[in-house]
VOPAGU-2260 file (C-alpha; in pm, 1 decimal, decimal comma):
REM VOPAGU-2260
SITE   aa  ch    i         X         Y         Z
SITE  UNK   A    0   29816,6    4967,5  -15410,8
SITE  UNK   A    1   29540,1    5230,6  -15401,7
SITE  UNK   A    2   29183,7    5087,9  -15421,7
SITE  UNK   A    3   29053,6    5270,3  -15727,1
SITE  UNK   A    4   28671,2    5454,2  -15708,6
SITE  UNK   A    5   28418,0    5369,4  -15964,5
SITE  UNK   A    6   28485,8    5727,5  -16127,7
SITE  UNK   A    7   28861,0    5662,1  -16121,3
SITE  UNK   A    8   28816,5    5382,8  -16320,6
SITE  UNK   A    9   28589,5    5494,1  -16584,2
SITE  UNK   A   10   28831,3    5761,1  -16653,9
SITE  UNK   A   11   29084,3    5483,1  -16673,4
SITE  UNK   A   12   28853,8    5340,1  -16970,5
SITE  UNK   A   13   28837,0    5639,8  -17130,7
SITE  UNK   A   14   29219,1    5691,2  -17082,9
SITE  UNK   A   15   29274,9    5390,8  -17255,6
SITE  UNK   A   16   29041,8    5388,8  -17542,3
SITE  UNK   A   17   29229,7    5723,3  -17676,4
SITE  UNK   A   18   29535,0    5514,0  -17625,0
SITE  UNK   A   19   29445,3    5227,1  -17796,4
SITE  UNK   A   20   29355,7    5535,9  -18085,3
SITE  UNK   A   21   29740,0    5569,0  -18104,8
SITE  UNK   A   22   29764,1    5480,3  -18467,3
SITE  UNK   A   23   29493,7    5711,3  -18580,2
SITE  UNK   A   24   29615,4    6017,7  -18405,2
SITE  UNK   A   25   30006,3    6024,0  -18429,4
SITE  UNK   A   26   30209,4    6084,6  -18692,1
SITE  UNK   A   27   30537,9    5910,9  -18778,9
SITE  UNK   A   28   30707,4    6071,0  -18541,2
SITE  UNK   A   29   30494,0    5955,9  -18244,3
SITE  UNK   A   30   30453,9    6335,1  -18099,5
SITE  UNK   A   31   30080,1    6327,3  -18180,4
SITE  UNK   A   32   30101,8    6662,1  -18394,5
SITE  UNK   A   33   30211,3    6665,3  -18769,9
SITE  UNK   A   34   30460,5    6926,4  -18885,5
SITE  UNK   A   35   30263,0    7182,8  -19066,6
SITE  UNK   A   36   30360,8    7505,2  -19262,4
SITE  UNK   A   37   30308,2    7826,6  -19089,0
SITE  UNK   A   38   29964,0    7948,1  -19222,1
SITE  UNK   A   39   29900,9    8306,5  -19362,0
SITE  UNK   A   40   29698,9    8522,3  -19145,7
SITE  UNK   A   41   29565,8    8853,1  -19335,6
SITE  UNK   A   42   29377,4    9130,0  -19163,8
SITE  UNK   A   43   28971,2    9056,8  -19150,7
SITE  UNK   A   44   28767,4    9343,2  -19196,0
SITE  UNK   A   45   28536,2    9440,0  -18950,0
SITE  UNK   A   46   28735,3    9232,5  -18700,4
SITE  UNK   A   47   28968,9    9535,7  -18589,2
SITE  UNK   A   48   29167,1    9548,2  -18224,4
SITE  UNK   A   49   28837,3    9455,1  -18003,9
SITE  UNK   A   50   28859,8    9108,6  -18221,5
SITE  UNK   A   51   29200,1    8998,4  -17998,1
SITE  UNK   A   52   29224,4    9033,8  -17622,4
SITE  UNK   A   53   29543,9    8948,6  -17400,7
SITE  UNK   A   54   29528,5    8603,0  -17280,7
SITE  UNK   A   55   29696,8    8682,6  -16950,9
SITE  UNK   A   56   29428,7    8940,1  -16868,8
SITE  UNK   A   57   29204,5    8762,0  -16575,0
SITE  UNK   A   58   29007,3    9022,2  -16450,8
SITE  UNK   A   59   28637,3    8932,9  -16359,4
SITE  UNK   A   60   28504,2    9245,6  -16569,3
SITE  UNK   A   61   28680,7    9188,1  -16877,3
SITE  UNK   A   62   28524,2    9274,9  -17204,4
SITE  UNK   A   63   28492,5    8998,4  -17432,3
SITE  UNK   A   64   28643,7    9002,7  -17785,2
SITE  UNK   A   65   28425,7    9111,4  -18040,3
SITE  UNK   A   66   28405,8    9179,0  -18398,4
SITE  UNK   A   67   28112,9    9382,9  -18578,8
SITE  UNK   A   68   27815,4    9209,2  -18667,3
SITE  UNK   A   69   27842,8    8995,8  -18984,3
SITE  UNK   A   70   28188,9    8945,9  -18926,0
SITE  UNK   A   71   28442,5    8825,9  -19018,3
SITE  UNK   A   72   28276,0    8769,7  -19325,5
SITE  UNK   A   73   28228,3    8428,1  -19515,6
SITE  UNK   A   74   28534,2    8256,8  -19777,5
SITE  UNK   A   75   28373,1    7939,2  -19869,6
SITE  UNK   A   76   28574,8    7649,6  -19911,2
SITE  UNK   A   77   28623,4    7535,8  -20241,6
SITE  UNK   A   78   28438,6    7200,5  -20163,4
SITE  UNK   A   79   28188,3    7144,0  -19946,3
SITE  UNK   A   80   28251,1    6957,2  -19651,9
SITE  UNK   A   81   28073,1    6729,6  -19371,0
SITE  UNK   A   82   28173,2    6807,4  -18990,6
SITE  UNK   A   83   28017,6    6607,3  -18714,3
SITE  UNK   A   84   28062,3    6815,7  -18375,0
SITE  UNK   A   85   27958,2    6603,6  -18049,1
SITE  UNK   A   86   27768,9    6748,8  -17758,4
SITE  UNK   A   87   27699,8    6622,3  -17461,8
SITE  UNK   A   88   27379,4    6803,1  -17460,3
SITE  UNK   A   89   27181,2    7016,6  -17710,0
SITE  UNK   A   90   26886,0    7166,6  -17409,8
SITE  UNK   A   91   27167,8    7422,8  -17233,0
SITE  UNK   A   92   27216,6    7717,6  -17327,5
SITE  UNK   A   93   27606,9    7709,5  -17396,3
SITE  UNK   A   94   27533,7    7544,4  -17680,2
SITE  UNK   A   95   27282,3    7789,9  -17856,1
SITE  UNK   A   96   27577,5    7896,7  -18074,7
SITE  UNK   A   97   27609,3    7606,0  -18240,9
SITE  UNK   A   98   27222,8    7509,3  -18276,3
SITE  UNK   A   99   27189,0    7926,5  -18441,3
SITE  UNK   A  100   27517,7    7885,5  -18676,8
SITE  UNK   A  101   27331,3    7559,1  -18825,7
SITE  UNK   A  102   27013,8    7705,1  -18814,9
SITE  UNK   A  103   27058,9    8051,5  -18966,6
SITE  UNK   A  104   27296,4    7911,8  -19239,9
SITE  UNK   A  105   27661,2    8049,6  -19095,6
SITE  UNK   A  106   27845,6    7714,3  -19118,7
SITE  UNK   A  107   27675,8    7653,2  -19474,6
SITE  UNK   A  108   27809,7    7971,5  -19590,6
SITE  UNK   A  109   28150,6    7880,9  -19534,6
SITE  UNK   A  110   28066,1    7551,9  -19691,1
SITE  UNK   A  111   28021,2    7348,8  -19429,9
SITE  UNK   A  112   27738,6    7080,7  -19342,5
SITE  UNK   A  113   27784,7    7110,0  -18998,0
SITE  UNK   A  114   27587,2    6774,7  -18804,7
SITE  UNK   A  115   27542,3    6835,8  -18388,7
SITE  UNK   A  116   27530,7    6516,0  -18225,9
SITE  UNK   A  117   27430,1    6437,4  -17921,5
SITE  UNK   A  118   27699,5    6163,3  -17712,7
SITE  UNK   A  119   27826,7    6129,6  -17388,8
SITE  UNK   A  120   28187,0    6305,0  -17331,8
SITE  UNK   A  121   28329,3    5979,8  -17272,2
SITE  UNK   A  122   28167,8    5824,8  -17606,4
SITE  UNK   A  123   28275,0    6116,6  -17791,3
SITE  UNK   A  124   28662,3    6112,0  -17713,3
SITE  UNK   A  125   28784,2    5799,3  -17830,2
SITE  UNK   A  126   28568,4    5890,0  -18166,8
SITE  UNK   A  127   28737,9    6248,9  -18162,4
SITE  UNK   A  128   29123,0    6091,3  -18124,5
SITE  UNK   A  129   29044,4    5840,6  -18393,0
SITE  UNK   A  130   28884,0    6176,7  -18637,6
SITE  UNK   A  131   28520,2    5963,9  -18658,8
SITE  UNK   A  132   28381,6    6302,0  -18481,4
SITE  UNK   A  133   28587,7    6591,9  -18615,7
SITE  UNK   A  134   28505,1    6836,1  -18327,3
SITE  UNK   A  135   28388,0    6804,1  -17978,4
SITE  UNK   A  136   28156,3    7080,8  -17791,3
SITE  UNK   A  137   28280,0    7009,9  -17420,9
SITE  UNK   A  138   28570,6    7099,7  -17199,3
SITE  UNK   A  139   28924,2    7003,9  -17136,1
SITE  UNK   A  140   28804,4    6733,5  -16860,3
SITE  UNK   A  141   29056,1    6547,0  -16704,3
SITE  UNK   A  142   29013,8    6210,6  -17020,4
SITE  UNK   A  143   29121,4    6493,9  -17224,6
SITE  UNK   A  144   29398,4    6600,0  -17031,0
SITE  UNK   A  145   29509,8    6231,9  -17016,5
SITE  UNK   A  146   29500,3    6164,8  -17349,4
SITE  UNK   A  147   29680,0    6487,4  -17457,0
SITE  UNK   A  148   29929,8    6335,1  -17235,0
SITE  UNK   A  149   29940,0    5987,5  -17406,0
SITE  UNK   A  150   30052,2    6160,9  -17726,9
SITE  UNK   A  151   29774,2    6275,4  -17912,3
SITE  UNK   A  152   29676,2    6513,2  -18140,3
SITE  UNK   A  153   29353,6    6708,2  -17963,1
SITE  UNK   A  154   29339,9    7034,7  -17817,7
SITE  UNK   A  155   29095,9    7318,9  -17706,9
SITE  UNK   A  156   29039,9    7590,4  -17985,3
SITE  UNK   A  157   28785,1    7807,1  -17862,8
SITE  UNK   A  158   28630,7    7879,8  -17576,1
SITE  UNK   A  159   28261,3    7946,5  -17476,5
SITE  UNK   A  160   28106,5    8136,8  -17216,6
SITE  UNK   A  161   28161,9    8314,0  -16880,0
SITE  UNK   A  162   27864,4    8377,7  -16676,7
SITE  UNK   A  163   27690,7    8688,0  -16610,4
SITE  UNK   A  164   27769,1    8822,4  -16261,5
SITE  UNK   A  165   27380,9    8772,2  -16140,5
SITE  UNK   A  166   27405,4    8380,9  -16283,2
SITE  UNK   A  167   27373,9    8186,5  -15987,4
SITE  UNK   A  168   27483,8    7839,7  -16258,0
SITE  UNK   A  169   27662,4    7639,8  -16027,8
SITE  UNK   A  170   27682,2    7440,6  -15687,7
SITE  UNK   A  171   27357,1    7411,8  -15532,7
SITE  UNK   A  172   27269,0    7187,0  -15206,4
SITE  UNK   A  173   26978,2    7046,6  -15030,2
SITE  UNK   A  174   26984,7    7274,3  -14716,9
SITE  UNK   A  175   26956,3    7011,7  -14392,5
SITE  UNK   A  176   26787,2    7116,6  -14049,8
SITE  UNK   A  177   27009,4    7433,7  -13895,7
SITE  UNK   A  178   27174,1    7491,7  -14262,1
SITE  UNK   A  179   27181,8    7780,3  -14416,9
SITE  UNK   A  180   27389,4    7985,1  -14782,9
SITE  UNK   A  181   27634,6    8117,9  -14500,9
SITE  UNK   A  182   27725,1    7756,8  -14424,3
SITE  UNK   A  183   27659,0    7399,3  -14494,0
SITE  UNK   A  184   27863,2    7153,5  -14379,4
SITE  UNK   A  185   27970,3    6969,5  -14731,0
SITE  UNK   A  186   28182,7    6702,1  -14593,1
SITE  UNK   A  187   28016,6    6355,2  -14693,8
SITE  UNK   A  188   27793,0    6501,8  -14951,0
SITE  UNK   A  189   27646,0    6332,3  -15253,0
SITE  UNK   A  190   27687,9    6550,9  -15545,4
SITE  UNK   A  191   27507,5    6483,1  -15876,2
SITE  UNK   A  192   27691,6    6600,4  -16243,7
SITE  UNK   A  193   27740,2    6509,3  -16550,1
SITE  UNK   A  194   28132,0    6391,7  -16542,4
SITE  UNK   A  195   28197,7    6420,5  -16177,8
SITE  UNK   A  196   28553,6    6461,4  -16051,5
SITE  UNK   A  197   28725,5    6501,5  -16381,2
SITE  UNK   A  198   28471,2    6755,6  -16496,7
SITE  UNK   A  199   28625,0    7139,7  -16549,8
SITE  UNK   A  200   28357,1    7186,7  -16252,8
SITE  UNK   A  201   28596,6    7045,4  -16065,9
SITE  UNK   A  202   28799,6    7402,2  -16046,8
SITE  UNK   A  203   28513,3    7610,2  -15883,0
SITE  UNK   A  204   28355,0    7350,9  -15722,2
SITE  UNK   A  205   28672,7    7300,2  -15486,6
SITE  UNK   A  206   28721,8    7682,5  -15432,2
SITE  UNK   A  207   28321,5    7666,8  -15316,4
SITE  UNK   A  208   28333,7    7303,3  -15114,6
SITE  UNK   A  209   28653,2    7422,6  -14943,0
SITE  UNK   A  210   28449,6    7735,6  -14762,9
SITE  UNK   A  211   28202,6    7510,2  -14657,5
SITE  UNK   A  212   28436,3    7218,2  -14469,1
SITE  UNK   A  213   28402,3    7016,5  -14804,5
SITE  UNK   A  214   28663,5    6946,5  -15068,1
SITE  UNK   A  215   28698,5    6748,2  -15352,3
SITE  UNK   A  216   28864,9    6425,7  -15146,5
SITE  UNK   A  217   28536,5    6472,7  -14906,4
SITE  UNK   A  218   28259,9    6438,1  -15112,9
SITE  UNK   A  219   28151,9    6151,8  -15357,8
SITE  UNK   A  220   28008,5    6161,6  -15707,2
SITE  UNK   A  221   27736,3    6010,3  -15866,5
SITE  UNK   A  222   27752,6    6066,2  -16285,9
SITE  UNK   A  223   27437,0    6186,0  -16416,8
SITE  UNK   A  224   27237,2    6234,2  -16758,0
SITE  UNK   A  225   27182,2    6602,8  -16828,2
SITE  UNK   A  226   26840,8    6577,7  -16770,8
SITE  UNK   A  227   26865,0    6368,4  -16448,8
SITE  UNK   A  228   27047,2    6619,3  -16246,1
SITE  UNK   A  229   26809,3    6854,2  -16101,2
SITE  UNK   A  230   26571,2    6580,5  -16038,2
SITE  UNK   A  231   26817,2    6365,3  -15873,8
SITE  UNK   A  232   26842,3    6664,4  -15632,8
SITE  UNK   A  233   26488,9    6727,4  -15606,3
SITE  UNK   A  234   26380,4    6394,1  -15504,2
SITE  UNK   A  235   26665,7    6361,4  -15267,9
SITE  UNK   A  236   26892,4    6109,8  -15524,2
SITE  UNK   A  237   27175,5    6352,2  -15457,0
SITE  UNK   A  238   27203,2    6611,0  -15185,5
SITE  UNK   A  239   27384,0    6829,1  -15414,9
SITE  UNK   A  240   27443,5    6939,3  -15786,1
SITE  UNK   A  241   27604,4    7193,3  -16064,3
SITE  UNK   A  242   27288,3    7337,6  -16212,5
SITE  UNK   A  243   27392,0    7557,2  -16544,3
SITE  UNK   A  244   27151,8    7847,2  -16670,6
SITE  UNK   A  245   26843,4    7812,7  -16709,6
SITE  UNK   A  246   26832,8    7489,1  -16481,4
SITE  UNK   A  247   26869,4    7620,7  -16129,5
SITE  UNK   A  248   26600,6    7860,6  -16177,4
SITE  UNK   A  249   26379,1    7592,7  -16069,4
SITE  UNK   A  250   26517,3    7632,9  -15736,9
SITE  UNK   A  251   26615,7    7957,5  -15720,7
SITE  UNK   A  252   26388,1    8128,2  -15448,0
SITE  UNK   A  253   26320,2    7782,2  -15275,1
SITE  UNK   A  254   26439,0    7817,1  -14879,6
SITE  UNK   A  255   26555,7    7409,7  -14889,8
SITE  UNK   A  256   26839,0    7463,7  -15167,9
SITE  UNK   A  257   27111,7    7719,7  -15148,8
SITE  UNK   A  258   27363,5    7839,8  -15406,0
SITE  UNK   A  259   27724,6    7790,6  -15288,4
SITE  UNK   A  260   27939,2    7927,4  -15604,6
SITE  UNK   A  261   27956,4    7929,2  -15966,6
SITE  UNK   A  262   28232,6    7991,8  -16204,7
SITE  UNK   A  263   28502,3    8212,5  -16233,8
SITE  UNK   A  264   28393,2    8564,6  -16389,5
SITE  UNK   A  265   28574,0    8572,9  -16705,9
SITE  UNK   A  266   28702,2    8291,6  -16750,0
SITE  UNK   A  267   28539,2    8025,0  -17051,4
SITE  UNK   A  268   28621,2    7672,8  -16884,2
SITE  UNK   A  269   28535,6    7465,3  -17213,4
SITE  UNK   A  270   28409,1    7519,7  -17605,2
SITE  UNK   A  271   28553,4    7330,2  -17910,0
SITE  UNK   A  272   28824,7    7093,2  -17867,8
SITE  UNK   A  273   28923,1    7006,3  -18183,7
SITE  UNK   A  274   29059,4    6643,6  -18322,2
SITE  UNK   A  275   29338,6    6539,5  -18605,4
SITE  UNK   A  276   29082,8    6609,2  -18852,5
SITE  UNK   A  277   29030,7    6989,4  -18807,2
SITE  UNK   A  278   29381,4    7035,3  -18645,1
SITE  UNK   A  279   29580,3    6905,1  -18909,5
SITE  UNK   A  280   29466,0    6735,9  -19205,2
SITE  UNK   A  281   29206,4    6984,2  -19304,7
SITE  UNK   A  282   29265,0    7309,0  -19127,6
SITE  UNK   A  283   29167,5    7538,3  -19345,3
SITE  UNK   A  284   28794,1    7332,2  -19280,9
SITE  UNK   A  285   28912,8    7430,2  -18905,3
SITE  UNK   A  286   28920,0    7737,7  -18943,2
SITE  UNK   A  287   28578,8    7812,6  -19173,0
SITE  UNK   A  288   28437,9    7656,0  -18882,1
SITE  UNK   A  289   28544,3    7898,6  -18596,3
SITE  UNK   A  290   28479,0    8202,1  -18858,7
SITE  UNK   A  291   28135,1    8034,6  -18872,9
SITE  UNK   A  292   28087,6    8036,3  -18493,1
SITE  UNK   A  293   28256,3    8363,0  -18399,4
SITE  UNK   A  294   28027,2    8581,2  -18689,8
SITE  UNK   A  295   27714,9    8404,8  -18493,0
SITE  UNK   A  296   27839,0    8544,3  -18166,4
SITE  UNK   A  297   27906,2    8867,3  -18292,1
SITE  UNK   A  298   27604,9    8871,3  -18531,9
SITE  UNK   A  299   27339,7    8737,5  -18276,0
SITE  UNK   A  300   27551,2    8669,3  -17902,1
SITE  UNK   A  301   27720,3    9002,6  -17888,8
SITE  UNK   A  302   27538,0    9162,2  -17586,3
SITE  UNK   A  303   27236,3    9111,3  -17389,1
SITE  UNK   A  304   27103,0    8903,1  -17667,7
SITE  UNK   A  305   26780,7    8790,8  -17404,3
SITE  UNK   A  306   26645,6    9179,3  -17473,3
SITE  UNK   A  307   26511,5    9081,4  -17822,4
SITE  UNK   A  308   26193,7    8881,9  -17713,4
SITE  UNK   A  309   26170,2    8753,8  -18119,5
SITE  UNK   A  310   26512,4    8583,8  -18048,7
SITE  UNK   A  311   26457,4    8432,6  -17666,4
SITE  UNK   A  312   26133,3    8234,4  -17822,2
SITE  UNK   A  313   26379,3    8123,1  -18157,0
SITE  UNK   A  314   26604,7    8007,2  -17912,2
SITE  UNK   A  315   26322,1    7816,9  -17689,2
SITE  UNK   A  316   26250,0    7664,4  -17952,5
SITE  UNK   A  317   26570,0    7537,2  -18096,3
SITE  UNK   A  318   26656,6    7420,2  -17775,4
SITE  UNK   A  319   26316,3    7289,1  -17660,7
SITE  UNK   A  320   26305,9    7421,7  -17339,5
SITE  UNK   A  321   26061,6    7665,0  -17160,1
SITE  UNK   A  322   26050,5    8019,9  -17282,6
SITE  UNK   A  323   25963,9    8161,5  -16964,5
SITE  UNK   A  324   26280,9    7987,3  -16782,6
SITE  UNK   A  325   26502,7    8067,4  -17051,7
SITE  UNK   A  326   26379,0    8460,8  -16970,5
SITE  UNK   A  327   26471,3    8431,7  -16646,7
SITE  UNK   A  328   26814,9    8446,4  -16667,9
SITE  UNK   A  329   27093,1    8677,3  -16779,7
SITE  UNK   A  330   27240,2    8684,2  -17072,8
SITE  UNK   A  331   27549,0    8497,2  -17126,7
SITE  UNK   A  332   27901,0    8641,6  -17214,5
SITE  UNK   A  333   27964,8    8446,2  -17515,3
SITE  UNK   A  334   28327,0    8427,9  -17544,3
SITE  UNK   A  335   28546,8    8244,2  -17822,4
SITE  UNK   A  336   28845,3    8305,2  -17635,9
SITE  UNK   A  337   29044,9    8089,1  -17398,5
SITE  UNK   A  338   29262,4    8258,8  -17109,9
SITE  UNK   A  339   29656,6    8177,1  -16971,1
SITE  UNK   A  340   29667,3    7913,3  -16748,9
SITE  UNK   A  341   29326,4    7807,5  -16707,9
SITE  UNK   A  342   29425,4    7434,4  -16819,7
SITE  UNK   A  343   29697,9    7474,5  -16501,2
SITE  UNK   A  344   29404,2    7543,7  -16249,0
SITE  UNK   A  345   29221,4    7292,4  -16382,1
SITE  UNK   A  346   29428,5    7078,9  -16357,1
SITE  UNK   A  347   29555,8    7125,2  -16045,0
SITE  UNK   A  348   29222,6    7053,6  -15937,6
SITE  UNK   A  349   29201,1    6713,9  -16116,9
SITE  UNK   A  350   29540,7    6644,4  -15903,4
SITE  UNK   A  351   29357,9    6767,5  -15567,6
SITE  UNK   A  352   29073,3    6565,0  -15671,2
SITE  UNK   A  353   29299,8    6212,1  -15745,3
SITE  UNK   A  354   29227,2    6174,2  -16135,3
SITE  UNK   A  355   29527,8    6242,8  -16291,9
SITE  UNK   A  356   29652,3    5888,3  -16302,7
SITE  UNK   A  357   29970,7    6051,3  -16159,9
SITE  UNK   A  358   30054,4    6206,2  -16476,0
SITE  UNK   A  359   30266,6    6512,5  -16517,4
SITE  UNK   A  360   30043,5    6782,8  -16597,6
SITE  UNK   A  361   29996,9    6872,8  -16986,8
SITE  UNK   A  362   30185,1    7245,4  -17038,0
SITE  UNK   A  363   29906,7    7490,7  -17207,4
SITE  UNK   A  364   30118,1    7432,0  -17543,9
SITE  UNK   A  365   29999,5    7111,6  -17550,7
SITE  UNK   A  366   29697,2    7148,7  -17473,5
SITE  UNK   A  367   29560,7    7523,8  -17648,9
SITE  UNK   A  368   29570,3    7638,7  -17982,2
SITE  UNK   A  369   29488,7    8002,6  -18033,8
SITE  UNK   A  370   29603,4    8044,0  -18386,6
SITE  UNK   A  371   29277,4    7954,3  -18563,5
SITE  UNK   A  372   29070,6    8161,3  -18374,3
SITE  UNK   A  373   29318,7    8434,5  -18443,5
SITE  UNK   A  374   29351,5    8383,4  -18774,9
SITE  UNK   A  375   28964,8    8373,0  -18805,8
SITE  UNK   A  376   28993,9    8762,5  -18691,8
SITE  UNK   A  377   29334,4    8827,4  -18867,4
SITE  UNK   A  378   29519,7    8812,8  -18543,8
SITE  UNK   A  379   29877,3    8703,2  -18570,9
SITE  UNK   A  380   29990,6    8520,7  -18253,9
């Protein structure tokens, strides 16, 4: 029998927490998913055919979806409701979204007291599979991926971000003696994140270790708070780390770190993963909420949203970090979307990387739902 890692194991916990969720999540049936009526999807003004892009459309320079600004417009729900979305985080900048919806009043004009709180993504998923969270801000990590596979009813609604071609958010490394960008040798490295091996990360960070003699099977992982990261690498706790914008401009520029690789152009790796609250017992709640959070991108995320200098220090200061530092980077693509087969790569990686508990993987029906996002923008699937 295998000898299983410290980070093995705690996805094992995690694993079996959703399990032990089982009679929260499932229906009668036991397939996790309760039979629902096909919902009506009307055309959404403002929203016309830039609203909808082709899933199976990968390339790097791909225009995001986008409706006009202001749209789609509010339709309150009748009564008011309470939504608590966990977040690993509420200081990086993938989140801003969220933090503007609540704070210019989007989600409370659909009727909806929208509460961020901050918990650790393996806090948050038993909590999400059991409906005490109703939403989750993270990723389809591999806990996910293995509890979609135990039978229950969570999946990834919307997606997030892609970065800006100039973002250097991503693998950086403590250079050692005769290192340079154009190769270090990864093999044995200590690499600092948040989830570690079962993280999304996991996809880009292969296709980057792999050019450098590294892999995923030839590094180890040390889980780290948010905040812990970059000084872990600083102070030499970790040799290396995936910095997200605006974190690795504090080494950007500084000869003993190097960038190896980010994330796919493109391609959002994580967003909203909704539980059996939003996705079945109140959908209609569902989708208010992803109205809510598409009209903020298109109202205040649409572009180059860092060339208004009144909105860079609003955001600063909802997500209390440095102005300056938040300047220094590009603009994200905010993107609601979620592309074909990005739940296969990533999970192919999770398989390279030995945290798939030797499950088959979960097919992208299982694990994706596009219909409220489309029906947000009057898209029929």
């Amino acid at each position: 029998m295998r000898t299983r890692t410290p980070l093995t194991c705690t996805l094992a916990l995690v694993t079996a927490s959703l399990l032990a969720a089982a009679g929260c999540a499932k229906n009668d049936s036991g397939s996790g998913v309760a039979d629902a009526a096909p919902r009506t999807v009307e055309p959404v003004a403002g929203c016309g055919a830039g609203s909808w892009t082709d899933p199976a459309d990968l390339a790097a320079d791909r225009r995001p979806a986008r409706c006009d600004e202001g749209a789609p417009a509010p339709r309150p729900l009748a009564k008011k409701r309470k939504i608590t979305v966990a977040t690993g985080t509420l200081s990086a900048e993938y989140v801003a979204p969220l933090q503007v919806a609540v704070a210019k009043g989007e989600f409370a004009k659909e009727g909806l007291d929208v509460e961020l709180k901050v918990l650790p993504t393996p806090d948050a998923l038993p909590l999400l599979a059991k409906g005490d969270v109703d939403a989750q801000w993270a990723a389809p990590e591999a806990a996910v991926m293995n509890g979609i596979n135990g039978g229950f009813d969570i999946k990834w609604v919307a997606g997030n971000f892609s970065p800006d071609p100039t973002s250097k958010s991503g693998l950086w490394v403590r250079l050692k003696d005769g290192e340079s960008a154009e190769y270090v040798d990864m093999a044995g490295r200590r690499m600092g994140t948040m989830i570690g091996k079962g993280s999304v990360i996991a996809y880009p960070m292969d296709t980057s270790l792999k050019k450098h003699g590294g892999g995923l099977d030839k590094i180890s992982f040390q889980q780290l708070g948010s905040a812990d990261v970059l000084t872990a690498l600083q102070n030499g706790g970790v040799d290396s780390a995936w910095l997200l914008d605006p974190v690795w401009r504090k080494v950007d520029g500084d000869k003993r770190y190097a960038f190896l690789g980010g994330q796919p152009l493109g391609e959002p790796l994580g967003g909203l993963l909704f539980g059996p609250t939003l996705l079945t017992e109140d959908p209609d709640a569902g989708v208010a909420f992803l109205r809510a959070y598409i009209r903020t991108v298109n109202t205040y995320f649409a572009g180059d949203y860092k060339s208004d200098p009144a909105f860079v220090t609003e955001l600063a200061k909802l997500m209390k970090i440095d102005e300056a530092t938040l300047r220094s980077t590009p603009s994200m693509r905010m993107d609601w979307e979620i592309r074909k087969g990005t739940t296969d790569r990533l999970q192919q990686a999770y398989s390279d990387a030995g945290v798939s508990e030797g499950k088959p993987p979960v097919p992208e029906e299982k694990a994706v739902d596009r219909a409220m996002y489309g029906e947000a923008v009057g898209h029929r699937l």
